[in-house]
C-alpha positions as CSV (number, residue, x, y, z in Angstrom):
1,X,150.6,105.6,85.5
2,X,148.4,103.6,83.4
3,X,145.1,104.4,82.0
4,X,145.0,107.9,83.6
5,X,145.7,105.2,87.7
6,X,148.5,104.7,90.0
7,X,150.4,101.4,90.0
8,X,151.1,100.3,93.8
9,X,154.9,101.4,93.5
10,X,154.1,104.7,91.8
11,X,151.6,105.0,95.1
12,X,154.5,104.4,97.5
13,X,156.6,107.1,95.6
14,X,154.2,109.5,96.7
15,X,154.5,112.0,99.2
16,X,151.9,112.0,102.1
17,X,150.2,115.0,103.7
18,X,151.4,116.1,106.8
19,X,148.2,116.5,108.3
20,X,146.2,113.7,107.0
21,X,148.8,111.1,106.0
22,X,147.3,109.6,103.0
23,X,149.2,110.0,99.7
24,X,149.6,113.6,97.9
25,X,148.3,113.7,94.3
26,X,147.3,117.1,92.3
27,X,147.4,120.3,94.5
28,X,149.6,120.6,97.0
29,X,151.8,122.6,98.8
30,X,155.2,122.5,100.9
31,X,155.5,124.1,103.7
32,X,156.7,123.4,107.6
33,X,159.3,120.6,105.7
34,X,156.4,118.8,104.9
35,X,153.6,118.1,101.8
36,X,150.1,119.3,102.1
37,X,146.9,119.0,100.4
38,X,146.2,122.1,99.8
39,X,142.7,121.5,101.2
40,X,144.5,119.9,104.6
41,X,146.9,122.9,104.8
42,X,144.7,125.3,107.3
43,X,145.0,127.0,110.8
44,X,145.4,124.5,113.7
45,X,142.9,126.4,116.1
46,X,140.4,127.2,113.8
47,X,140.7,125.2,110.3
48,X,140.3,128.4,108.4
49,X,142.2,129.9,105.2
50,X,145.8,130.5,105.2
51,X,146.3,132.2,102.3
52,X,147.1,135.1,104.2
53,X,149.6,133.7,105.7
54,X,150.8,131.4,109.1
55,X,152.8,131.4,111.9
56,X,154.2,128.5,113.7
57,X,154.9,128.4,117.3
58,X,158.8,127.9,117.8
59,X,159.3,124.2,118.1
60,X,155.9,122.8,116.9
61,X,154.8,121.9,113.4
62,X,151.1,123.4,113.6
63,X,150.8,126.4,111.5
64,X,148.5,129.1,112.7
65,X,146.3,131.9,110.9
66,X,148.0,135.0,112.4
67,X,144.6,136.1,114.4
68,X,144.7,132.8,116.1
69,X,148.8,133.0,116.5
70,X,148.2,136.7,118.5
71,X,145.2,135.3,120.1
72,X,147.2,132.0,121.5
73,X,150.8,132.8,121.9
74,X,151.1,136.4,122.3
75,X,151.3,138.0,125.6
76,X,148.6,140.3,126.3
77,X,149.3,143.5,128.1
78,X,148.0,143.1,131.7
79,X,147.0,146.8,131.9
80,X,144.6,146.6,129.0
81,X,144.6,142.5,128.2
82,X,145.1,143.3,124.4
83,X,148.1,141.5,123.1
């Protein structure tokens, strides 16, 4: 890195973000076997925080804020429809 910029080969080194694909330099995080920004890194369903936390529906890559998870993938009780 030269004067404080990427070279084209140190660019192509990089990881890219598995949500927005471009190239992953500063904060980031690693999660789901992939790098984030950690700007990029947010619920699926609703693009909020996940500092709290996520949950992944088994065989996808999306990662969910756990309101959204119970809201989407949880069965809701068909006496009272809360799930």
């Amino acid at each position: 890195m030269a004067g404080g910029k990427l070279n084209f080969d140190e660019l192509l080194k990089l990881p890219t973000c598995g949500k927005c694909s471009k190239p992953v330099v500063g904060k980031m995080l690693k999660a789901l076997e992939k790098t984030w920004h950690d700007t990029c890194f947010v619920c699926a369903k609703c693009g909020g925080s996940l500092a709290q936390g996520y949950q992944v529906e088994q065989g996808k890559a999306e990662p969910h804020c756990p309101d959204c998870f119970s809201k989407t993938f949880m069965p809701k009780c068909k006496l009272c429809g809360v799930n």
